[in-house]
MOPAC internal coordinates of N, CA, C and O (Angstrom, degrees):
PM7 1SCF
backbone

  N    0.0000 0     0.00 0     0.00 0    0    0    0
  C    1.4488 1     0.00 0     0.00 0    1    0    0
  C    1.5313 1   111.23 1     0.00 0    2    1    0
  O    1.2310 1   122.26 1   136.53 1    3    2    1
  N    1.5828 1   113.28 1   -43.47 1    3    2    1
  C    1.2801 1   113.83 1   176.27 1    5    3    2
  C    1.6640 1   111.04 1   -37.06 1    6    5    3
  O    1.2310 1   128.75 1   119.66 1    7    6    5
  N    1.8324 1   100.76 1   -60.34 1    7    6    5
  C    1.6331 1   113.32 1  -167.63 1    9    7    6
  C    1.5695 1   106.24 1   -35.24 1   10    9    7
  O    1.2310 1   132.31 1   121.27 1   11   10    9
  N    1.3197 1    93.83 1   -58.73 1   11   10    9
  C    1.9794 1   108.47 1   180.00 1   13   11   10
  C    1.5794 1   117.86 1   -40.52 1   14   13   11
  O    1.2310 1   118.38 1   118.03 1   15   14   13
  N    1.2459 1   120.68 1   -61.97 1   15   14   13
  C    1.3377 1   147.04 1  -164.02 1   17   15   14
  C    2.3518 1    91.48 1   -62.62 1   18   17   15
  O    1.2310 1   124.14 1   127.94 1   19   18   17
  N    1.8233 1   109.66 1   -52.06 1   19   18   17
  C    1.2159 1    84.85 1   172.99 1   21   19   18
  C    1.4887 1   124.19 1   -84.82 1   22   21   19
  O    1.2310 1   119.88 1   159.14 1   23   22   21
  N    1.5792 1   117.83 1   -20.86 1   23   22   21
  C    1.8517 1   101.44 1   164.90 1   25   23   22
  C    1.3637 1   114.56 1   -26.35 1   26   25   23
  O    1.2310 1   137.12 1   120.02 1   27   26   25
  N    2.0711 1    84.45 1   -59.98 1   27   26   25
  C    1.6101 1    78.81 1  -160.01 1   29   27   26
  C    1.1895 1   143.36 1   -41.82 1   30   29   27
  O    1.2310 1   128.65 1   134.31 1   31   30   29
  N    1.7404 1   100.94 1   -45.69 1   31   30   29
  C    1.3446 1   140.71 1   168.79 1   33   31   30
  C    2.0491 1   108.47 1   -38.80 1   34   33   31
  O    1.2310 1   126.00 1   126.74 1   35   34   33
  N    1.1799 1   106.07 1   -53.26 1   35   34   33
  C    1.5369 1   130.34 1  -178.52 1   37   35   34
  C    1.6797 1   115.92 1   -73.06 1   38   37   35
  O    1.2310 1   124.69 1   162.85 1   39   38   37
  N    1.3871 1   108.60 1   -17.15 1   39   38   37
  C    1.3911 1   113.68 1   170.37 1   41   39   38
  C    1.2296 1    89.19 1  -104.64 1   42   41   39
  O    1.2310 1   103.02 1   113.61 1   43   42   41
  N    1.6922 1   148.78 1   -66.39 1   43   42   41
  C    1.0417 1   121.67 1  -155.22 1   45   43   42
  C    1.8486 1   111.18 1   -39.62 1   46   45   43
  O    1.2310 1   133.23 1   128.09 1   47   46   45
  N    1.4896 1    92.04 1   -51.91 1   47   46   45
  C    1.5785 1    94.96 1   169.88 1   49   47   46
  C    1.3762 1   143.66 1   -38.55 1   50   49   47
  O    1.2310 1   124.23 1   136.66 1   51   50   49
  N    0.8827 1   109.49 1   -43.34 1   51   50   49
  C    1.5991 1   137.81 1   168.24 1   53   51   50
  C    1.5904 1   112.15 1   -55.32 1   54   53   51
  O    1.2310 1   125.82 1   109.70 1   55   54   53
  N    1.5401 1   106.42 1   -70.30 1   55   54   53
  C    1.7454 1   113.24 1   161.61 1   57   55   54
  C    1.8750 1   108.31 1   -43.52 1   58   57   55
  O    1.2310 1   132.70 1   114.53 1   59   58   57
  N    1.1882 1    93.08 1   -65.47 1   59   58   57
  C    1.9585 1    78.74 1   172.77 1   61   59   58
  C    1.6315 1   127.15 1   -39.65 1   62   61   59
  O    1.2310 1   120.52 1   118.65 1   63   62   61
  N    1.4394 1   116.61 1   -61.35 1   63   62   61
  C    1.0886 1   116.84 1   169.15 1   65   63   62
  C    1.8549 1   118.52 1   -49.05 1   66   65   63
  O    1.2310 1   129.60 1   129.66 1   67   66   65
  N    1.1474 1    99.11 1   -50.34 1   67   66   65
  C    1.8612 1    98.15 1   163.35 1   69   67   66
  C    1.2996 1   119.79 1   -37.53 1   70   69   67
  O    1.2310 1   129.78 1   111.01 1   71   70   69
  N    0.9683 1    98.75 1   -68.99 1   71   70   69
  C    1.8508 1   122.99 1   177.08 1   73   71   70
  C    2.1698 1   105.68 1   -35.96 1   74   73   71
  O    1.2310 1   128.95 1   104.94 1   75   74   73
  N    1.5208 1   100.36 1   -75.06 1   75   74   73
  C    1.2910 1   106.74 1   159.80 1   77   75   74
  C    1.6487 1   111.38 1   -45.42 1   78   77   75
  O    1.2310 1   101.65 1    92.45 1   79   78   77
  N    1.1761 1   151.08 1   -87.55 1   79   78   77
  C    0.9665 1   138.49 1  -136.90 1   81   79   78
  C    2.0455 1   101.72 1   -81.88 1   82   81   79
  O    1.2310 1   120.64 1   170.54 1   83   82   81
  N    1.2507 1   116.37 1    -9.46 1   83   82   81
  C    1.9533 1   107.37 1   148.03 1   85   83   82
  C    1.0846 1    95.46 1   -88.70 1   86   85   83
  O    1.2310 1    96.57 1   152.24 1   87   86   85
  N    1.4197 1   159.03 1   -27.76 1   87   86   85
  C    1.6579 1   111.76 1   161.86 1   89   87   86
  C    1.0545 1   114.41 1   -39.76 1   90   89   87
  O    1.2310 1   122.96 1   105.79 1   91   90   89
  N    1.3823 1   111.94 1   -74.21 1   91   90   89
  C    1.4088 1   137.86 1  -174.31 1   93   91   90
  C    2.0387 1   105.70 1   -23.24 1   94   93   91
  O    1.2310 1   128.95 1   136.25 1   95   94   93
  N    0.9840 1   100.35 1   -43.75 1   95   94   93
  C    1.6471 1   111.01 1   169.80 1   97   95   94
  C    1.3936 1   118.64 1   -72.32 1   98   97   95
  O    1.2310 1   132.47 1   139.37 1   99   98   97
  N    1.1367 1    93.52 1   -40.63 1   99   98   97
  C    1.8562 1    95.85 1  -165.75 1  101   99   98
  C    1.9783 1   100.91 1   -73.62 1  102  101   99
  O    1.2310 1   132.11 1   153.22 1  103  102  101
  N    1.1648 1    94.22 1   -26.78 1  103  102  101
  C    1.7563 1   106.90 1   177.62 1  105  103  102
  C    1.2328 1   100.38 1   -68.16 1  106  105  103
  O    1.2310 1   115.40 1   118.87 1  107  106  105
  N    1.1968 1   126.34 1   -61.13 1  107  106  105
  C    1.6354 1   127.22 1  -173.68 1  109  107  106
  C    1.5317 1   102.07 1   -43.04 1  110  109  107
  O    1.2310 1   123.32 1   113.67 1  111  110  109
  N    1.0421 1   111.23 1   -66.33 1  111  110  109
  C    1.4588 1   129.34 1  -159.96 1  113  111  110
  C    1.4823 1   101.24 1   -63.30 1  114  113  111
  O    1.2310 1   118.44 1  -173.91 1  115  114  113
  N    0.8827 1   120.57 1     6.09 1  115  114  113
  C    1.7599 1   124.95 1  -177.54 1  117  115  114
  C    1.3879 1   114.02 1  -111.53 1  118  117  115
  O    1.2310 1   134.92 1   126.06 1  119  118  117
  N    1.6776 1    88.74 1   -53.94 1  119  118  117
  C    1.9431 1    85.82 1   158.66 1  121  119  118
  C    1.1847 1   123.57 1   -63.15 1  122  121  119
  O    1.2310 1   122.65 1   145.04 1  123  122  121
  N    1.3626 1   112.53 1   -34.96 1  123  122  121
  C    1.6954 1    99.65 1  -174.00 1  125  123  122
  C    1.8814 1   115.58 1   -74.21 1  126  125  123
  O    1.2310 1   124.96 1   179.39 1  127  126  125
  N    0.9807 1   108.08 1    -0.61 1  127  126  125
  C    1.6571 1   129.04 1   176.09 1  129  127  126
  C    1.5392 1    97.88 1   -96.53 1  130  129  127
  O    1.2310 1   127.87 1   163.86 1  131  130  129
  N    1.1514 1   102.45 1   -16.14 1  131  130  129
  C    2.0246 1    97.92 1  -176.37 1  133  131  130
  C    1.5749 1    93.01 1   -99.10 1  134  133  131
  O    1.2310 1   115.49 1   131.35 1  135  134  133
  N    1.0605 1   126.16 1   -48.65 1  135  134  133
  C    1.6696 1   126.83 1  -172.85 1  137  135  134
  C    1.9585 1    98.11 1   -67.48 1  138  137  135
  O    1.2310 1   123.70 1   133.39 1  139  138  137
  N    1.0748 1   110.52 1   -46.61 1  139  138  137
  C    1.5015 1   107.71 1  -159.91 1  141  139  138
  C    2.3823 1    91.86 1   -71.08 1  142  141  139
  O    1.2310 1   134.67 1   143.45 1  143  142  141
  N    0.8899 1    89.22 1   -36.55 1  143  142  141
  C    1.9646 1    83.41 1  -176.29 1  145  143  142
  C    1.8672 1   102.74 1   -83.09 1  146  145  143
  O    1.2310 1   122.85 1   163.31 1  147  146  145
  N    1.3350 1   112.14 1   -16.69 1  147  146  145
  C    1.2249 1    98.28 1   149.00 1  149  147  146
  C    1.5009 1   151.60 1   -94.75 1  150  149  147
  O    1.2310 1   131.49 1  -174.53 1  151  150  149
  N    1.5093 1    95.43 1     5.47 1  151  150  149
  C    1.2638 1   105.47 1  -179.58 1  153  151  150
  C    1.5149 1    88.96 1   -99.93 1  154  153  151
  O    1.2310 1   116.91 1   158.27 1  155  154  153
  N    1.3934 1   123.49 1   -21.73 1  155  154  153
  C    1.8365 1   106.28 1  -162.76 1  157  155  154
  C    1.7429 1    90.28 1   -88.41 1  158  157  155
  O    1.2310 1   113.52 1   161.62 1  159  158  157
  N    1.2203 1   129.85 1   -18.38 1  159  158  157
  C    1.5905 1   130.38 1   179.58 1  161  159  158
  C    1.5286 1    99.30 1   -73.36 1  162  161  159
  O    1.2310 1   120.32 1   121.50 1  163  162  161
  N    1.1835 1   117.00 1   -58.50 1  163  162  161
  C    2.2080 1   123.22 1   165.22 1  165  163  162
  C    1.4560 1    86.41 1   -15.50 1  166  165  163
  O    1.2310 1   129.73 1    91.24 1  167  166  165
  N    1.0758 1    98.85 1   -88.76 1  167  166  165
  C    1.9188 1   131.89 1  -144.21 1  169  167  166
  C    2.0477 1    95.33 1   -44.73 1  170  169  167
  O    1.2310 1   140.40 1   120.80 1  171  170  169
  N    1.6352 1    78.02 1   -59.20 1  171  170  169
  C    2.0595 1    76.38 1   176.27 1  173  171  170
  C    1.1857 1   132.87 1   -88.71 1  174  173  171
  O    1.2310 1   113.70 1  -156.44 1  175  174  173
  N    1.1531 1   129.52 1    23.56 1  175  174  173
  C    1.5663 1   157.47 1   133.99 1  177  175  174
  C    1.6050 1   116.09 1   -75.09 1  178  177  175
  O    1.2310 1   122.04 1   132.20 1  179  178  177
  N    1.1854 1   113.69 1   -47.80 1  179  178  177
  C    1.8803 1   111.76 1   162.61 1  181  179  178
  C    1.2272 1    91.10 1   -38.85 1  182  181  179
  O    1.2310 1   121.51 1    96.50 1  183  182  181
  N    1.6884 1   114.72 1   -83.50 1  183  182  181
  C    1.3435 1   132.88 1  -125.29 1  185  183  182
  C    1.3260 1    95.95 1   -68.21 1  186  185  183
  O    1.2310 1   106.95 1   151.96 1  187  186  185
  N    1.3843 1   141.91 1   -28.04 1  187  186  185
  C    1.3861 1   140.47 1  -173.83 1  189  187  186
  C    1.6934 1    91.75 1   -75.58 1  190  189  187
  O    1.2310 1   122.33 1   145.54 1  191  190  189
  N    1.2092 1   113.14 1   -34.46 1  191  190  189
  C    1.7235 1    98.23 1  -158.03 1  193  191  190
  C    1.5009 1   102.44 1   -89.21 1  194  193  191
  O    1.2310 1   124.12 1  -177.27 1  195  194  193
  N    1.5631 1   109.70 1     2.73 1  195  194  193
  C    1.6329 1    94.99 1   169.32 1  197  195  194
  C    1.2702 1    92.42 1  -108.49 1  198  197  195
  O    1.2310 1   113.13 1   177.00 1  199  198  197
  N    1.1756 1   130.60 1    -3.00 1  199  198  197
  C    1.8414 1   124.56 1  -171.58 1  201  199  198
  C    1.9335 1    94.36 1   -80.47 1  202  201  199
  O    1.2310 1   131.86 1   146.56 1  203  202  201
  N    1.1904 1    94.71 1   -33.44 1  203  202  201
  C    1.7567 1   110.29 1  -178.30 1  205  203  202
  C    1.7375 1   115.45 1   -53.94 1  206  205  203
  O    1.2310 1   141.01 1   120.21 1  207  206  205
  N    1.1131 1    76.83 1   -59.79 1  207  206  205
  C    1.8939 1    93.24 1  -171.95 1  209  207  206
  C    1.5462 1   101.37 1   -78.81 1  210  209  207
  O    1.2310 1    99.31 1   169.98 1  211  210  209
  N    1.1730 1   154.87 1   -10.02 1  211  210  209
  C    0.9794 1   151.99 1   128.24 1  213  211  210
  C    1.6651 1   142.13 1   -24.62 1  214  213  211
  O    1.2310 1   143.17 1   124.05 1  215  214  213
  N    1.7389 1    72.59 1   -55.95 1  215  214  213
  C    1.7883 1    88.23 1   155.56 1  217  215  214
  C    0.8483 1   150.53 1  -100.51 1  218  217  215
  O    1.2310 1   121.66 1  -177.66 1  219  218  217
  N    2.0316 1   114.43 1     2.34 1  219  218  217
  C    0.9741 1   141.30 1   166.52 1  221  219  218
  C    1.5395 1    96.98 1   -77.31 1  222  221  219
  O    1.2310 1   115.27 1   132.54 1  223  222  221
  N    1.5286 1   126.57 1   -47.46 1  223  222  221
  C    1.8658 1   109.01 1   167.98 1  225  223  222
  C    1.1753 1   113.91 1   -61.84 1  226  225  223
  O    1.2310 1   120.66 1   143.14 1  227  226  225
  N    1.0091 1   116.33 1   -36.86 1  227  226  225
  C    1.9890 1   104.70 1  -157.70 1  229  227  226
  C    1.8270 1    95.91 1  -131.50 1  230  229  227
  O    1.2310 1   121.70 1   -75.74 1  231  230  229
  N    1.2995 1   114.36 1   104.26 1  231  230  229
  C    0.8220 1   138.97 1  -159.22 1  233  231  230
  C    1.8533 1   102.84 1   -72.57 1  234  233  231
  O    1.2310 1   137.35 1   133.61 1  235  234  233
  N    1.7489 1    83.99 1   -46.39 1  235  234  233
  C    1.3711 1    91.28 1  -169.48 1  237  235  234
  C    1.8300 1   124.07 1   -77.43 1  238  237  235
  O    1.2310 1   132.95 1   168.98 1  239  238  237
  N    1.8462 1    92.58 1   -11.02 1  239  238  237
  C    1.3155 1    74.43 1   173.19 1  241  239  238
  C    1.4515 1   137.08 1  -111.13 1  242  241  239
  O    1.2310 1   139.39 1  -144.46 1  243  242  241
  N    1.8637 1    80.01 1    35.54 1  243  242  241
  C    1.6709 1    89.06 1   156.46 1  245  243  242
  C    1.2541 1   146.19 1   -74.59 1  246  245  243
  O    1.2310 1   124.95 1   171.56 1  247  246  245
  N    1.5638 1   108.09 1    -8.44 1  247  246  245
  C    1.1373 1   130.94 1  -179.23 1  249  247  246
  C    2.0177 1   113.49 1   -89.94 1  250  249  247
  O    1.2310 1   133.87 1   166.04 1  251  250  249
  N    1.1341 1    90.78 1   -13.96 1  251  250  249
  C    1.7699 1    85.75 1   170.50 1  253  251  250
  C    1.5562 1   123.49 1   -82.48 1  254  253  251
  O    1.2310 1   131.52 1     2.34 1  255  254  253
  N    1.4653 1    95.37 1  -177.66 1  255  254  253
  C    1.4642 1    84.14 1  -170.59 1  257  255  254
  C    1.5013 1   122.21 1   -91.17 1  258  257  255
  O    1.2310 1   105.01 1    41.72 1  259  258  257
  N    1.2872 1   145.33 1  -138.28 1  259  258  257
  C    0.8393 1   115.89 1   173.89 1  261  259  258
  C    1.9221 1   110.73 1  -110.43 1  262  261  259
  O    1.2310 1   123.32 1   171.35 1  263  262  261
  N    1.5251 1   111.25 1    -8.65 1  263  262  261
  C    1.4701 1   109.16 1   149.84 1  265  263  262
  C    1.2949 1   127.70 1   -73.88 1  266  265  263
  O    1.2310 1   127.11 1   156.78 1  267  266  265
  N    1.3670 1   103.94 1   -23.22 1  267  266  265
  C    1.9445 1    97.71 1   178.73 1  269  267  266
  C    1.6419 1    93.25 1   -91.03 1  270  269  267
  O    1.2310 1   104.73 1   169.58 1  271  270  269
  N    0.8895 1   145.82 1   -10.42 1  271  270  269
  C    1.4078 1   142.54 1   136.37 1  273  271  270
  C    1.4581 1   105.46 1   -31.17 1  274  273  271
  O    1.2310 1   130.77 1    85.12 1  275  274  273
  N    0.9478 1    96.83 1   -94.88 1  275  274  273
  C    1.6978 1   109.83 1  -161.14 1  277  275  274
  C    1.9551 1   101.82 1   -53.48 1  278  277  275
  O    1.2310 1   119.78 1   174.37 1  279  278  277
  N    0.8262 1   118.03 1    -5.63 1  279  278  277
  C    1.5848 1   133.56 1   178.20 1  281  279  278
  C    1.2772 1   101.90 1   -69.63 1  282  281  279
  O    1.2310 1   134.93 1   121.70 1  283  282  281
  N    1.2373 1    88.72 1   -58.30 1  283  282  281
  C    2.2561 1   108.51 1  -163.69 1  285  283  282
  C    1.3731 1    76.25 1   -71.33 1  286  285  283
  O    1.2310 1   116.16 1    87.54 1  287  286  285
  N    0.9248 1   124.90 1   -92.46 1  287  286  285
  C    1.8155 1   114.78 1  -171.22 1  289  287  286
  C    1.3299 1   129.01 1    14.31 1  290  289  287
  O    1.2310 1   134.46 1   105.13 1  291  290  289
  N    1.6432 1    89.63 1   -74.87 1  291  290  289
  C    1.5151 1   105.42 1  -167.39 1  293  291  290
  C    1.4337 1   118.97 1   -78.44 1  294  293  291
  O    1.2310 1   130.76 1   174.12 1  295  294  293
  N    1.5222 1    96.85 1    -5.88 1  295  294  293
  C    1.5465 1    98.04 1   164.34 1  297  295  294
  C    1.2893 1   117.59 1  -106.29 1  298  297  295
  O    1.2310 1   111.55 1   161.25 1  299  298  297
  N    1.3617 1   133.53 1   -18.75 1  299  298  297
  C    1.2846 1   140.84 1  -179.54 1  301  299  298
  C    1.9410 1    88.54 1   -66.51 1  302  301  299
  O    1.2310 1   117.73 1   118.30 1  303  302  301
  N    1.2021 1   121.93 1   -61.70 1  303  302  301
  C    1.3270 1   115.51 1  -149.68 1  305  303  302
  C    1.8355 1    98.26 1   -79.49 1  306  305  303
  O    1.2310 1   111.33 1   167.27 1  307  306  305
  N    1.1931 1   133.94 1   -12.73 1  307  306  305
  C    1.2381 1   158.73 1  -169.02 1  309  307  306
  C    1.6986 1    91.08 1   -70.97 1  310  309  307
  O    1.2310 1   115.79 1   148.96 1  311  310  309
  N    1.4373 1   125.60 1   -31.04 1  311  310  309
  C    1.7022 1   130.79 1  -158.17 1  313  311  310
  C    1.2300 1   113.32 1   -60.17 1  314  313  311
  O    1.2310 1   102.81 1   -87.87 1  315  314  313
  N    1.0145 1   149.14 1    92.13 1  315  314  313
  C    1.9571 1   116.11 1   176.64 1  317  315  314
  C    1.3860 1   114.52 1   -12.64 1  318  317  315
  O    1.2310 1   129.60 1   101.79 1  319  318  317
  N    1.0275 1    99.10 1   -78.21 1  319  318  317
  C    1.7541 1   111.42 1  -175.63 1  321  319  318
  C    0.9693 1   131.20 1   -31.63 1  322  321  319
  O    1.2310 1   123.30 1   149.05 1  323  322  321
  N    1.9418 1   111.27 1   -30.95 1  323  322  321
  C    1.4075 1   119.20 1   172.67 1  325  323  322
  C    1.5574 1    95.86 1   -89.58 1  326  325  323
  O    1.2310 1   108.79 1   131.64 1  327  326  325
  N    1.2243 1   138.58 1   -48.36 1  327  326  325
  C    1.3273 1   131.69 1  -170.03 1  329  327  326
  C    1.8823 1    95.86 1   -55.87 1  330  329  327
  O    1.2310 1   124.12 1   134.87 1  331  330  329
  N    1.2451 1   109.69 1   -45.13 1  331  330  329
  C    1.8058 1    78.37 1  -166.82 1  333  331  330
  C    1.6666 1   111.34 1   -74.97 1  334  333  331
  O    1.2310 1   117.04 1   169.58 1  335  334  333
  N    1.6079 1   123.24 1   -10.42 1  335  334  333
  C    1.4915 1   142.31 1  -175.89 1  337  335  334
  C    2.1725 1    80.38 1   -60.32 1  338  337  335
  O    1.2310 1   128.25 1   110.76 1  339  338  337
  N    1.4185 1   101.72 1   -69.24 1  339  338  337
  C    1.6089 1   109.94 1  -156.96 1  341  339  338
  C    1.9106 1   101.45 1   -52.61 1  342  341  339
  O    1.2310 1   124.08 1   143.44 1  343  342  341
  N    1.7159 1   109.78 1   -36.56 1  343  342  341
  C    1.2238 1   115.10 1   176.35 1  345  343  342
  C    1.5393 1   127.04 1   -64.27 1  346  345  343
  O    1.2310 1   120.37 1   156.84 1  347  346  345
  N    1.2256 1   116.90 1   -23.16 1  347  346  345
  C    1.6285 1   133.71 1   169.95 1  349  347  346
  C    1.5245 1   101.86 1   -82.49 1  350  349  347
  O    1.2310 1   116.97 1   131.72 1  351  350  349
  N    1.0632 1   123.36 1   -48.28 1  351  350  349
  C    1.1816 1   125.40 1  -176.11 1  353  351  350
  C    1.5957 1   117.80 1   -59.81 1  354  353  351
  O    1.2310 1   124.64 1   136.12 1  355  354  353
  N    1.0960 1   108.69 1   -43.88 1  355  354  353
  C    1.5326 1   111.97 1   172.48 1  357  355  354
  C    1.4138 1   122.39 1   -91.12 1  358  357  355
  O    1.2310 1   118.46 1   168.10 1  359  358  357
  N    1.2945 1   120.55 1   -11.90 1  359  358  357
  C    1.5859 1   118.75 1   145.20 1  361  359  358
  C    1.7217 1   132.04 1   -71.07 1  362  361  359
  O    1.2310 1   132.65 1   157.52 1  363  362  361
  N    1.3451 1    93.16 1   -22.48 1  363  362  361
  C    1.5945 1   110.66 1   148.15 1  365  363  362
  C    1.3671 1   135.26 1   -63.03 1  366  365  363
  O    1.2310 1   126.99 1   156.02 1  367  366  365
  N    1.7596 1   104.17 1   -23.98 1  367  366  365
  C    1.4884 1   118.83 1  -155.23 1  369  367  366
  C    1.8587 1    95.76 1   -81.96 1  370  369  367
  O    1.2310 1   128.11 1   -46.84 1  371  370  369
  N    1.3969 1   102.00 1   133.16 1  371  370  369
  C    1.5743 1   111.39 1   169.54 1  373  371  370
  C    1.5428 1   100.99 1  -106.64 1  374  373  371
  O    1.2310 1   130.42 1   -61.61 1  375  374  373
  N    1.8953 1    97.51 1   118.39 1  375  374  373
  C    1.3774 1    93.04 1   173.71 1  377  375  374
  C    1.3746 1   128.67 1   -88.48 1  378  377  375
  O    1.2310 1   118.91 1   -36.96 1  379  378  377
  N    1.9286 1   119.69 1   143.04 1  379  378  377
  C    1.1785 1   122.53 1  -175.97 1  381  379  378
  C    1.3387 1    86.35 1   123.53 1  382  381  379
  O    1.2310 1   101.89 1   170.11 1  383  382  381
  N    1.3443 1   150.69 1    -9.89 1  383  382  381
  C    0.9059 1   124.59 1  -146.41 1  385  383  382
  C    1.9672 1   104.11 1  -113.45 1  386  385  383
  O    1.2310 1   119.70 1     8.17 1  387  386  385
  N    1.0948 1   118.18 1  -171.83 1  387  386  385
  C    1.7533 1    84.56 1  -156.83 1  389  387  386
  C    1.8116 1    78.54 1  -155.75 1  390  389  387
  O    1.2310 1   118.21 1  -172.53 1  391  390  389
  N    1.4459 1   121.02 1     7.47 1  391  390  389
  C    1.5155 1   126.20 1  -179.85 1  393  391  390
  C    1.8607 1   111.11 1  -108.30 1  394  393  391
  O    1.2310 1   120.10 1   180.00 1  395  394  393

């Protein structure tokens, strides 16, 4: 009876530790759902604040669509002049920095 009485004792135990270590999971898995919606909120907060300042220069090309957008783009950044502007700029760039 003794033998019986410690299984038991040793599984209740066992189920506890189970129990603890899916918390232990279910926590992980919560942060990583907290890091991943804060990095996609980061990312879409950039992207508005360069979509912003864009249209605070060029007034007019707020009114296009969003292919003649991306048109002007690919030719604006296509320039020499702008590629070596973007190339100074990012040898300038301190990373981490969010200004």
């Amino acid at each position: 009876m003794e033998n019986k009485e410690k299984t038991l004792v040793q599984l209740d135990a066992a189920r506890l530790r189970v129990q603890q270590y899916e918390h232990k999971i279910q926590l992980l898995e919560n942060r990583k759902q907290h890091l991943a919606k804060k990095a996609d909120r980061q990312r879409t907060h950039h992207l508005c604040n360069m979509g912003g300042a864009i249209q605070s220069i060029s007034k007019e090309a707020d009114s296009l669509t969003k292919v003649e957008f991306y048109t002007l783009m690919e030719q604006v950044f296509a320039l020499p002049a702008v590629q070596e502007l973007v190339d100074a700029a990012m040898q300038n760039h301190e990373p981490g920095g969010d200004s």
